[in-house]
C-alpha atoms as a printed R data frame, in Angstrom:
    type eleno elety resid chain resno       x       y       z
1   ATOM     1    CA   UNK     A     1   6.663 -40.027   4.088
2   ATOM     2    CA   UNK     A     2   8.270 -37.163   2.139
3   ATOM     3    CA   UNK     A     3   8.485 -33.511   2.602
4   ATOM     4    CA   UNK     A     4   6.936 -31.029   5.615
5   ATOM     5    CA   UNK     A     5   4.186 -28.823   6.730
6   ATOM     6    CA   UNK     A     6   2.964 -25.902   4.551
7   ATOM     7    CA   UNK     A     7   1.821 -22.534   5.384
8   ATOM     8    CA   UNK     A     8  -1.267 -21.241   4.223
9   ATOM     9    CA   UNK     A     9  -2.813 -18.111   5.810
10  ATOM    10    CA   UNK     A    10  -0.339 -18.327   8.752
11  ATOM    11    CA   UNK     A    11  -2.144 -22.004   9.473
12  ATOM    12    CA   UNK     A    12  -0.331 -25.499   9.141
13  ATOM    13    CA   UNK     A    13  -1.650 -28.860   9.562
14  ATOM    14    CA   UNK     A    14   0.311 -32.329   9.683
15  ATOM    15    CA   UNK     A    15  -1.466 -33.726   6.789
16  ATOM    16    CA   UNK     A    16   0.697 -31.973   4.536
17  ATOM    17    CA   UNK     A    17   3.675 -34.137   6.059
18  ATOM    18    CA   UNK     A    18   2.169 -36.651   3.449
19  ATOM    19    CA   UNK     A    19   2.689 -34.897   0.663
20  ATOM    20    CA   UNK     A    20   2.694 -37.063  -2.570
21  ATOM    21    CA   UNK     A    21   1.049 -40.029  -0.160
22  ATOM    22    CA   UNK     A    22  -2.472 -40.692  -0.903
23  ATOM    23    CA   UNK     A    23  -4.589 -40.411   2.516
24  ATOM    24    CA   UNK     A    24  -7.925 -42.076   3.603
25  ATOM    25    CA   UNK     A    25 -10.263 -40.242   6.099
26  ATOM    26    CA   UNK     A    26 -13.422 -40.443   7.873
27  ATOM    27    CA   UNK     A    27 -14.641 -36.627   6.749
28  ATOM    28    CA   UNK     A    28 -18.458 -35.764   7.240
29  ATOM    29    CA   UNK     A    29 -19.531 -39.781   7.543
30  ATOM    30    CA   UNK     A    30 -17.711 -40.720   5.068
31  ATOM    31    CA   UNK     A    31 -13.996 -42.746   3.813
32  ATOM    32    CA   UNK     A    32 -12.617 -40.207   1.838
33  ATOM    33    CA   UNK     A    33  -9.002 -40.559  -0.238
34  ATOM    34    CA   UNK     A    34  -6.973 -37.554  -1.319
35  ATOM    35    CA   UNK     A    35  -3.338 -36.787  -1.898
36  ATOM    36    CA   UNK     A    36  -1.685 -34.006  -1.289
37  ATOM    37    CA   UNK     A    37   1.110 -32.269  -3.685
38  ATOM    38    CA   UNK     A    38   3.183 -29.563  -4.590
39  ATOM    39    CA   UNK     A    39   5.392 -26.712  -2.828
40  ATOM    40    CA   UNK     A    40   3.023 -23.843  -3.645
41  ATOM    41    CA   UNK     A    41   3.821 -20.516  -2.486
42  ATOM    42    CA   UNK     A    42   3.724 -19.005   1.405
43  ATOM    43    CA   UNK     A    43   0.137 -17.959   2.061
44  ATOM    44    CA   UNK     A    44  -1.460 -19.009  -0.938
45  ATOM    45    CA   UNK     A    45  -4.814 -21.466  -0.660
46  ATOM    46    CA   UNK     A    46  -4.557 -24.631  -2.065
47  ATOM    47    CA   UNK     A    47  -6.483 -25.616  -4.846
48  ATOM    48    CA   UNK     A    48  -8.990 -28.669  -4.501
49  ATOM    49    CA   UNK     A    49  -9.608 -30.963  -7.840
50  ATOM    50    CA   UNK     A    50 -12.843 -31.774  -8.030
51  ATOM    51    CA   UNK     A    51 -13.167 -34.407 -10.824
52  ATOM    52    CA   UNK     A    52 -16.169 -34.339 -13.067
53  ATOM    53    CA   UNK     A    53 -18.470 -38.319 -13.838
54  ATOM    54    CA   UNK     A    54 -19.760 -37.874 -11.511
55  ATOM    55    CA   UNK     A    55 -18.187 -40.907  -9.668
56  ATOM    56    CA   UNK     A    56 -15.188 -40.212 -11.954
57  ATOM    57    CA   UNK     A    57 -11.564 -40.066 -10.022
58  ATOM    58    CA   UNK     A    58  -9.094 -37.650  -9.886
59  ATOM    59    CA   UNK     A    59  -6.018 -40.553 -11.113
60  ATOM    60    CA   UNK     A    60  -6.297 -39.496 -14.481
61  ATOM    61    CA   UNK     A    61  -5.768 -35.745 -14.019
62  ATOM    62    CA   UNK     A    62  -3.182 -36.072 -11.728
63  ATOM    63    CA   UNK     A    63  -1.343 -39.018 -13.501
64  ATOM    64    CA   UNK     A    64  -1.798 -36.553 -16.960
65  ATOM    65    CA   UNK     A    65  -1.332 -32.962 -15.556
66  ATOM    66    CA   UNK     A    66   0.417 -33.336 -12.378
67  ATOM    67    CA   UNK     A    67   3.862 -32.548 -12.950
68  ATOM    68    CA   UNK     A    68   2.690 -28.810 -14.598
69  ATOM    69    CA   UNK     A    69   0.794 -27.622 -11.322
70  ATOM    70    CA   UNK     A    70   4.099 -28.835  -8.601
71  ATOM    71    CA   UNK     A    71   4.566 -25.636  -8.438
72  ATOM    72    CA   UNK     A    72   1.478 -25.414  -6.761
73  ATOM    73    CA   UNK     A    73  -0.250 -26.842  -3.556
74  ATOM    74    CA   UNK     A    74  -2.594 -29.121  -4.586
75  ATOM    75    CA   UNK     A    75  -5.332 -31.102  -3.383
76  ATOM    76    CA   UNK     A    76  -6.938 -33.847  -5.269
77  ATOM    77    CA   UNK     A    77 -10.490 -35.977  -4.250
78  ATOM    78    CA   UNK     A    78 -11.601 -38.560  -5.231
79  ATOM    79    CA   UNK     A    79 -15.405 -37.681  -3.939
80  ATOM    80    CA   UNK     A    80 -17.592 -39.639  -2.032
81  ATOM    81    CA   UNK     A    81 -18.010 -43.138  -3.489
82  ATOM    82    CA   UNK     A    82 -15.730 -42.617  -6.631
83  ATOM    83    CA   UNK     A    83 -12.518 -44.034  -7.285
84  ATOM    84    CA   UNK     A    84 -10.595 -44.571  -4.415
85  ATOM    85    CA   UNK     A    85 -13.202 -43.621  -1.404
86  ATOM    86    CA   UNK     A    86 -15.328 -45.707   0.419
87  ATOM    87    CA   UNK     A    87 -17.986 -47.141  -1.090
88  ATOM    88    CA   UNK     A    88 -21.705 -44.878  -0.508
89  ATOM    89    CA   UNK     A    89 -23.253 -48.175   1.306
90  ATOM    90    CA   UNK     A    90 -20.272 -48.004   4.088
91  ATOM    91    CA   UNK     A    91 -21.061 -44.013   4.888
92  ATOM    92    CA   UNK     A    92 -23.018 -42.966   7.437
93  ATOM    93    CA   UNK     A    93 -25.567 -41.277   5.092
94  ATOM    94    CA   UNK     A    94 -26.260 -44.331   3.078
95  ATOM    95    CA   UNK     A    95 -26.039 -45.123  -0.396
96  ATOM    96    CA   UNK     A    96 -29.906 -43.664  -1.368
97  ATOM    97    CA   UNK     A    97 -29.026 -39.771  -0.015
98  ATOM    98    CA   UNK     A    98 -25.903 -38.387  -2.113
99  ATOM    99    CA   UNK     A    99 -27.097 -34.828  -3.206
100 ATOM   100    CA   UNK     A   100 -24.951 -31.766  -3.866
101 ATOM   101    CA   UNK     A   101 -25.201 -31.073  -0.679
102 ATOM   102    CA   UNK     A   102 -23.458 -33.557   0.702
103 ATOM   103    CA   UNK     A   103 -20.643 -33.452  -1.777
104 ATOM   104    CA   UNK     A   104 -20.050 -29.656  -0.492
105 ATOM   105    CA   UNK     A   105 -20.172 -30.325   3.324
106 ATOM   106    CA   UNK     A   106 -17.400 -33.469   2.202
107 ATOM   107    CA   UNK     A   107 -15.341 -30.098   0.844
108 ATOM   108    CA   UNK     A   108 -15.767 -28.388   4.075
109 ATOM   109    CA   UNK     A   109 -14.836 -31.045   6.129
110 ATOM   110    CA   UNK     A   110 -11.641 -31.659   4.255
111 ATOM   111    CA   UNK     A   111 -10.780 -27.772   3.950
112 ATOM   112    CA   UNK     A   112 -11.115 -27.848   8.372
113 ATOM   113    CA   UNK     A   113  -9.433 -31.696   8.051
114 ATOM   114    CA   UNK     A   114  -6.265 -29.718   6.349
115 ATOM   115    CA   UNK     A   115  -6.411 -26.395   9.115
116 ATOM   116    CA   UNK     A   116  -6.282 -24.580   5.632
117 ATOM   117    CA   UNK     A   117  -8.020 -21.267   6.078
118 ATOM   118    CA   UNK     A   118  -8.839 -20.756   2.229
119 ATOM   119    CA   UNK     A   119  -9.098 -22.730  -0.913
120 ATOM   120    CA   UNK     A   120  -9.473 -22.613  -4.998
121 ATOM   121    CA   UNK     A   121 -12.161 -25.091  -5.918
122 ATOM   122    CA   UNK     A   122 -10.885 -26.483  -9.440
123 ATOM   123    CA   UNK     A   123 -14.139 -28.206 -10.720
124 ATOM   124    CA   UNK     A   124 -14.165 -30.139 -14.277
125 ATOM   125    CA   UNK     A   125 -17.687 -31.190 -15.936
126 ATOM   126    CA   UNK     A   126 -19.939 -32.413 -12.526
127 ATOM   127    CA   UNK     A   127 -16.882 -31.155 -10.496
128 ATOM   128    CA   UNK     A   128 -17.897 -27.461 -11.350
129 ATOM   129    CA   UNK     A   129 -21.241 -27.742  -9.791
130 ATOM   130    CA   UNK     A   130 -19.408 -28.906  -6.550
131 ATOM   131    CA   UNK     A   131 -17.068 -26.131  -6.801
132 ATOM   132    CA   UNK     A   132 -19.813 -23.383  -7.659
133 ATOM   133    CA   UNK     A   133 -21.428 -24.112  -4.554
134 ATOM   134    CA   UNK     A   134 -18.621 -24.510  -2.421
135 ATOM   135    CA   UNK     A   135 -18.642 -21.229  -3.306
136 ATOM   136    CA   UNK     A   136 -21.798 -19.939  -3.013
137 ATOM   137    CA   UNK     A   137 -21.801 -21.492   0.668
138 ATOM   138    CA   UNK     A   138 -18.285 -20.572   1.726
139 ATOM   139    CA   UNK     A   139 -17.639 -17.424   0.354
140 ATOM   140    CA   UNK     A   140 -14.753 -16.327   2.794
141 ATOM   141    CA   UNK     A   141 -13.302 -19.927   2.978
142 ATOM   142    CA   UNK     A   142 -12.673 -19.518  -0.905
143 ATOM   143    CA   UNK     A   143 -10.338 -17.288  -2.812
144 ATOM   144    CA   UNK     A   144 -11.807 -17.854  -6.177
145 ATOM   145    CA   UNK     A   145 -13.432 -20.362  -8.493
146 ATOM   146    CA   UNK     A   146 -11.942 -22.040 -11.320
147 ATOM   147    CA   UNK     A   147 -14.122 -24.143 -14.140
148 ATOM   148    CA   UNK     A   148 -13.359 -26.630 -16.839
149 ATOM   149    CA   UNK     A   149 -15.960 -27.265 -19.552
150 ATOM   150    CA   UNK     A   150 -18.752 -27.131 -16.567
151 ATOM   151    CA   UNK     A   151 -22.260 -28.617 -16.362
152 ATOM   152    CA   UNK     A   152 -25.141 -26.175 -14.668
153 ATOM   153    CA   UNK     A   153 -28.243 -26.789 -16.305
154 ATOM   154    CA   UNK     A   154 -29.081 -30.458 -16.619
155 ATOM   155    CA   UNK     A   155 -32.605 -30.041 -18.515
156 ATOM   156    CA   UNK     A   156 -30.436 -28.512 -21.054
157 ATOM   157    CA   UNK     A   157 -27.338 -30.929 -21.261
158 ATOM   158    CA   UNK     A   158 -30.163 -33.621 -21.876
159 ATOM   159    CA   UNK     A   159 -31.435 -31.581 -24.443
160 ATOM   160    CA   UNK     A   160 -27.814 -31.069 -26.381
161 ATOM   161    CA   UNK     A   161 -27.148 -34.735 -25.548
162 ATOM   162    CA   UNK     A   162 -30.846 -35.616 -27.572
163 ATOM   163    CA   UNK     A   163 -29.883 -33.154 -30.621
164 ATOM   164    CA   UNK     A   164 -26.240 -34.936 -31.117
165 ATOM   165    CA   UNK     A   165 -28.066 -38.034 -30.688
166 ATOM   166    CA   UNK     A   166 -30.305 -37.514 -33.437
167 ATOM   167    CA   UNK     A   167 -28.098 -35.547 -35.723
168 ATOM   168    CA   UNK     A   168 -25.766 -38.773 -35.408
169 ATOM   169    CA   UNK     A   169 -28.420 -40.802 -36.175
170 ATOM   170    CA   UNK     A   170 -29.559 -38.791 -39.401
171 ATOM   171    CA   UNK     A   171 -32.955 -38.372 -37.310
172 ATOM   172    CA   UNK     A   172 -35.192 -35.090 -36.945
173 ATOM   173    CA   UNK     A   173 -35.057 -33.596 -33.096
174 ATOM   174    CA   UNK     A   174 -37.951 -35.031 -31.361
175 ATOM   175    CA   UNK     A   175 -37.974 -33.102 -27.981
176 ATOM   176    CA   UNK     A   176 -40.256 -34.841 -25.752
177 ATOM   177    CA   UNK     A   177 -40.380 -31.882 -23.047
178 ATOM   178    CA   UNK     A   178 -44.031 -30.777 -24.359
179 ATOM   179    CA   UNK     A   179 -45.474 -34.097 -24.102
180 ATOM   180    CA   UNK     A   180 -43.985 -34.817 -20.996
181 ATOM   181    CA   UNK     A   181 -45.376 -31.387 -19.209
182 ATOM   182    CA   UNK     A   182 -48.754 -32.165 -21.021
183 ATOM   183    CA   UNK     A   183 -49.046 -35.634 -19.082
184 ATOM   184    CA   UNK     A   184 -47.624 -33.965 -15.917
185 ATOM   185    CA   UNK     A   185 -50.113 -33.765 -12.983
186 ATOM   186    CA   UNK     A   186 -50.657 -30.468 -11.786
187 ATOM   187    CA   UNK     A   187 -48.262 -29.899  -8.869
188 ATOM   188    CA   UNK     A   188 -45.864 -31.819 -10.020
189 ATOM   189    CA   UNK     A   189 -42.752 -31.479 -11.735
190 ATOM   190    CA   UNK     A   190 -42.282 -32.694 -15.176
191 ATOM   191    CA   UNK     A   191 -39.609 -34.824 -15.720
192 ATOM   192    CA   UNK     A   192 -38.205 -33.359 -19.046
193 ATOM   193    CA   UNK     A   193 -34.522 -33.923 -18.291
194 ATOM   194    CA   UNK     A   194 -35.276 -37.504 -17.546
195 ATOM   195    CA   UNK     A   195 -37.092 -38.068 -20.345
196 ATOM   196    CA   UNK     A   196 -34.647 -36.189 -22.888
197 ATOM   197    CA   UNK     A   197 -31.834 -38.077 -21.513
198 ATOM   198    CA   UNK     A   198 -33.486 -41.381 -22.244
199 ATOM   199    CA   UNK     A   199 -34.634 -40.860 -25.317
200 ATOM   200    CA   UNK     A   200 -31.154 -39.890 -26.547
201 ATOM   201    CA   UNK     A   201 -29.589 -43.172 -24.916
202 ATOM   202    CA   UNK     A   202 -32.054 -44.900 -26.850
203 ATOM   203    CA   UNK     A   203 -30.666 -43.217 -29.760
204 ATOM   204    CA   UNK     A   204 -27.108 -43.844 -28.999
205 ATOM   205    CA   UNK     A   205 -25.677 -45.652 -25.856
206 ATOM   206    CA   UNK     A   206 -24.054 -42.820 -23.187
207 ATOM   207    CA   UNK     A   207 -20.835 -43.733 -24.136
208 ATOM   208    CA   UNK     A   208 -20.832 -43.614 -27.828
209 ATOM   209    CA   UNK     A   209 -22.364 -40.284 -27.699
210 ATOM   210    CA   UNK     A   210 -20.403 -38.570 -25.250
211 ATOM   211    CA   UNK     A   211 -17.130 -40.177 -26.842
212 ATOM   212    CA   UNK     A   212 -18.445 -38.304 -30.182
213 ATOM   213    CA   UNK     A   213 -19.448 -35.124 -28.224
214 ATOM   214    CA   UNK     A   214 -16.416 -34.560 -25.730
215 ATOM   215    CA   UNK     A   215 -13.164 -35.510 -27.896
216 ATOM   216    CA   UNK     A   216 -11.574 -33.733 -30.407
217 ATOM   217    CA   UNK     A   217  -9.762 -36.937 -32.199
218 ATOM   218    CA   UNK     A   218  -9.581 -40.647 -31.450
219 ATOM   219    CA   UNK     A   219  -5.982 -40.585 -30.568
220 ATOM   220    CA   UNK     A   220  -6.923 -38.437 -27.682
221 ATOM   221    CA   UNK     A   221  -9.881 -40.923 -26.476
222 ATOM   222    CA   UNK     A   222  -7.808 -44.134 -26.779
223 ATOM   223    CA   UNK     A   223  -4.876 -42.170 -24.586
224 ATOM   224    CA   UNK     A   224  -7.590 -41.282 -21.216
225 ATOM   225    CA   UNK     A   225  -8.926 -44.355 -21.807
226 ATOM   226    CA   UNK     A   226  -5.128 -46.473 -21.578
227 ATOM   227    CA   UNK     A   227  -4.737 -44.019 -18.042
228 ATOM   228    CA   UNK     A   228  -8.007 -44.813 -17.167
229 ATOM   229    CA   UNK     A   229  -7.433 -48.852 -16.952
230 ATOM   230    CA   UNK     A   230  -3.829 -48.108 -16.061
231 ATOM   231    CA   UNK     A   231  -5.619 -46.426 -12.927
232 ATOM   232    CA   UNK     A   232  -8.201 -49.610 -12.712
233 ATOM   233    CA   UNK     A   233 -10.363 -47.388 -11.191
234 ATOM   234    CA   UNK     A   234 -13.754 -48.210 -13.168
235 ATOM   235    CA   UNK     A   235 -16.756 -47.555 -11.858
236 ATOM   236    CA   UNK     A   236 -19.107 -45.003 -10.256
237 ATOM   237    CA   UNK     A   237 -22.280 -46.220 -11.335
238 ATOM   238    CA   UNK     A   238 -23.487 -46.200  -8.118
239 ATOM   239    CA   UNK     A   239 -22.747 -42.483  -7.537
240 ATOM   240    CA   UNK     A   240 -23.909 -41.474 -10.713
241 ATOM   241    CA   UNK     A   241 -27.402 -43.652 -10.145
242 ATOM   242    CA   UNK     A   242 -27.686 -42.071  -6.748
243 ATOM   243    CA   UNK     A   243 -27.715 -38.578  -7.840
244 ATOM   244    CA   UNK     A   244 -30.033 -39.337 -11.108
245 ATOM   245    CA   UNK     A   245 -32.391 -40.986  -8.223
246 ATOM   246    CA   UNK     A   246 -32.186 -37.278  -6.529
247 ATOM   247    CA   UNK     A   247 -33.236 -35.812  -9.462
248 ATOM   248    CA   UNK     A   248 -30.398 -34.314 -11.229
249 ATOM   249    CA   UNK     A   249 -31.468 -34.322 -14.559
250 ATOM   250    CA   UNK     A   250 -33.734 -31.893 -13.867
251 ATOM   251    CA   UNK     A   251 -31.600 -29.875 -11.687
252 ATOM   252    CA   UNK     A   252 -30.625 -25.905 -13.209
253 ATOM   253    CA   UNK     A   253 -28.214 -24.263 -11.201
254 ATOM   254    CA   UNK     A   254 -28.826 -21.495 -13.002
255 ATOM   255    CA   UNK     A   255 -30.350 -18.856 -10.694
256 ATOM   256    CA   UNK     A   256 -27.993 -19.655  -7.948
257 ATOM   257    CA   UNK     A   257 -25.228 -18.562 -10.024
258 ATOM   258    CA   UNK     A   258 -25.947 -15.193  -9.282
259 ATOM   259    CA   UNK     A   259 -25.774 -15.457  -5.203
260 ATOM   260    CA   UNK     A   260 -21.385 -16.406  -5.927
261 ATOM   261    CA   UNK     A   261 -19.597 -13.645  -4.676
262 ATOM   262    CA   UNK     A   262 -15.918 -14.807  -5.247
263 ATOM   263    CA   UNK     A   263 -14.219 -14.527  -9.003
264 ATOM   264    CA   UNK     A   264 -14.881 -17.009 -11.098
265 ATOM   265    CA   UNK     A   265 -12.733 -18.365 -13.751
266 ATOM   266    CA   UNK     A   266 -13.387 -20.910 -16.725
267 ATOM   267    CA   UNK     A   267 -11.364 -22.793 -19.300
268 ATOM   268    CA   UNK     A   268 -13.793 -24.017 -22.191
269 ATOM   269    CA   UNK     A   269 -12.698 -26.548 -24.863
270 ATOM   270    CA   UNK     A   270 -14.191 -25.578 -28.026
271 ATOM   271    CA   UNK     A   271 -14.857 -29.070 -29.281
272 ATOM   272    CA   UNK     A   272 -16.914 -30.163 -26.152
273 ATOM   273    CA   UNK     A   273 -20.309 -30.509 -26.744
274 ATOM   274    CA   UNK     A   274 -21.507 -31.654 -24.025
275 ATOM   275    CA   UNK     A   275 -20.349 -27.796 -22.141
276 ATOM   276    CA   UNK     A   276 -19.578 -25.480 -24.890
277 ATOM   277    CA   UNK     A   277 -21.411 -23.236 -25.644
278 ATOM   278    CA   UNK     A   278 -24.591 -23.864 -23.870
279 ATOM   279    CA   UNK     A   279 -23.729 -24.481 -20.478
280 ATOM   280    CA   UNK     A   280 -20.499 -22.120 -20.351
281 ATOM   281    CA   UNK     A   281 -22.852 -19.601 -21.823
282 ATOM   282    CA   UNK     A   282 -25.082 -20.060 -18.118
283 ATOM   283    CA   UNK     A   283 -22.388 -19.321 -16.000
284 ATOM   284    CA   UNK     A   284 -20.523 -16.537 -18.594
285 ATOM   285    CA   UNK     A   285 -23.796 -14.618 -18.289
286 ATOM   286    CA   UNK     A   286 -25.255 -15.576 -14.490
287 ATOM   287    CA   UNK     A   287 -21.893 -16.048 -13.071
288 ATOM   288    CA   UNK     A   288 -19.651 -13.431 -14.571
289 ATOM   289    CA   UNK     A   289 -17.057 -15.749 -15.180
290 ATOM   290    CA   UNK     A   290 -13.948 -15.072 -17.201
291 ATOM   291    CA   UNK     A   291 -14.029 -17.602 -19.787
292 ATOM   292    CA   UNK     A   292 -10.750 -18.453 -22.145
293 ATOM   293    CA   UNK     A   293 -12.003 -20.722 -24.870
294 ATOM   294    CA   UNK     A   294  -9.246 -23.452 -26.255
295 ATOM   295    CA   UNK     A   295  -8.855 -25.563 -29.417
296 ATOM   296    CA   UNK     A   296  -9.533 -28.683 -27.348
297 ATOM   297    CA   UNK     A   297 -11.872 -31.049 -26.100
298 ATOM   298    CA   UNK     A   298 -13.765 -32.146 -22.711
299 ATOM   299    CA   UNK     A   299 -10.205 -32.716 -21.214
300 ATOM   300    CA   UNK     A   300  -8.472 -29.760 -22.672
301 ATOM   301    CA   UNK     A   301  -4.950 -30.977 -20.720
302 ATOM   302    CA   UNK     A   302  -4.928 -33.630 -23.118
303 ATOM   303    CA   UNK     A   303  -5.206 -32.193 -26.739
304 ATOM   304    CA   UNK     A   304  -2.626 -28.885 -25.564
305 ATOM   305    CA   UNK     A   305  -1.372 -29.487 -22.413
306 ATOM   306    CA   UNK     A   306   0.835 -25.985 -22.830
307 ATOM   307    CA   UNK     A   307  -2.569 -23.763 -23.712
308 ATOM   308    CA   UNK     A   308  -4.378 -25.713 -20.960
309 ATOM   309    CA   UNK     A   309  -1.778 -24.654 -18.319
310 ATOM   310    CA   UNK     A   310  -1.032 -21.119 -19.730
311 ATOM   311    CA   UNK     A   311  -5.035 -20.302 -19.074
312 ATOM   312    CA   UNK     A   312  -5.214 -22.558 -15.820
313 ATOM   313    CA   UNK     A   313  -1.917 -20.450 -14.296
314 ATOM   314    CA   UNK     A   314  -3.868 -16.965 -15.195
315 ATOM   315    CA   UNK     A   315  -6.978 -18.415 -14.074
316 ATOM   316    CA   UNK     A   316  -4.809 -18.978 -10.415
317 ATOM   317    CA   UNK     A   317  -2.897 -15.968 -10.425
318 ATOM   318    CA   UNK     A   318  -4.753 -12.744 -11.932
């Protein structure tokens, strides 16, 4: 074990004896692994990475990016069933009920696990919905919100994710949302995400296209990708199939982003796709976030790791 307890908000908790270990918990019925880092500054709240996939990890940002936030307590989670947590069979809720719900109450239960009164929800890609309602829920148990490259509005990712497709492709946009709500019994929801998203996968495969709509250059691929199996922490399908089974393409978080009543702040890389401008533009206009556009990608860390942590340090601090 290295280092000692932290203050934050006049509270301490022993966990933070472990800082730099990775931990494994039983938090809110589930085996949940985070490590702990940084000195940070008396009083201030810690900021929790939440990683984006979903059923991503948070290895690669902290192998990356780590040694420019030391200065700062931090918290990273790998969420329920991704990378280093249990499995979703082994919790108590089962592998058929993940829902953003439950991925906030895991937040909670960590936040009370670490006798932190406060935190900073750092959310990337998924990881900003999780942070955005953390927020929305537990207004005085956060200090403020920070996004990178977010996803709100899943009808519309599936919609940009269909027009790259077919531009790609040299196709015409075919957006099947009309025929879909035609052959929609009344009362029921029409599946247009769904149905978007599959027709550009049949376009493209998933990882083609979001390769092509979330990095700015090759070099920068092949280098998360050499982390990523340096990490050998593949996966997530189940997570991701879980929360597609819930009905998360046709999730818009939209209208709830006017209910947050803490700051919000939000790095955008100018060559994602997949977030900018559509999606930042939801929470820029619903959310009132500050937004700092960069010359980078989905992982904006990666292509200028001195921009990225000049905008994440005023996105902390202002």
């Amino acid at each position: 074990m290295t280092g000692g307890p932290h203050d934050f908000d006049d509270m301490a908790y022993d966990a933070f004896a472990l800082e730099g270990e990775g931990q494994f918990e039983r938090l809110n019925g589930a085996d949940l692994y985070f490590e702990v880092t940084g000195e940070g500054q008396e009083g201030s709240a810690p900021v929790v990475y939440l990683h984006g996939g979903p059923g991503y990890n948070s290895y690669s940002f902290r192998t990356l990016f780590g040694e420019r936030l030391e200065g700062r307590s931090m918290v990273y989670l790998d969420q329920r069933g991704s990378g280093r947590s249990g499995p979703l069979e082994d919790t108590e809720q089962g592998a058929d009920t993940l829902d953003l719900d439950t991925l906030v109450a895991d937040v909670e239960a960590l936040r009370d696990h670490l006798g932190v009164e406060r935190i900073v929800p750092l959310g990337h890609a998924f990881g900003a919905l999780v942070a955005l309602e953390y927020a929305r829920r537990h207004p005085t148990r956060t200090e403020r919100v920070v996004l990178v490259n977010p996803w709100v509005h899943f009808p519309d990712l599936a919609l940009t994710l269909l027009e790259e497709a077919s531009a790609l492709r040299g196709q015409d946009l075919e957006d099947p949302a009309e025929q879909v709500r035609a052959g929609t019994p009344e009362g029921q929801h029409p599946q247009i995400g769904s149905a978007r998203v599959e027709a550009a996968f049949d376009l493209l495969n998933a990882r083609d296209l979001l390769n092509a709509m979330q990095f700015r250059d090759a070099a920068t691929r092949m280098r998360l990708e050499f982390v990523d199996a340096e990490g050998q922490l593949a996966g997530g399908g189940e997570v991701q199939e879980a929360l597609v089974n819930q009905g998360l393409w046709e999730f818009e978080y939209a209208p709830f982003l006017q209910e947050i009543r803490r700051p919000v702040f939000l790095i955008a890389g100018a060559h994602d796709r997949s977030s900018y401008p559509t999606q930042v533009q939801w929470v820029a206009d619903l959310g009132g976030a500050d937004v700092t556009v960069l010359d980078a990608g989905h992982y904006p860390w990666l292509d200028d790791e001195d921009a990225f942590a000049e905008a994440l340090e005023e996105s902390l601090s202002r």
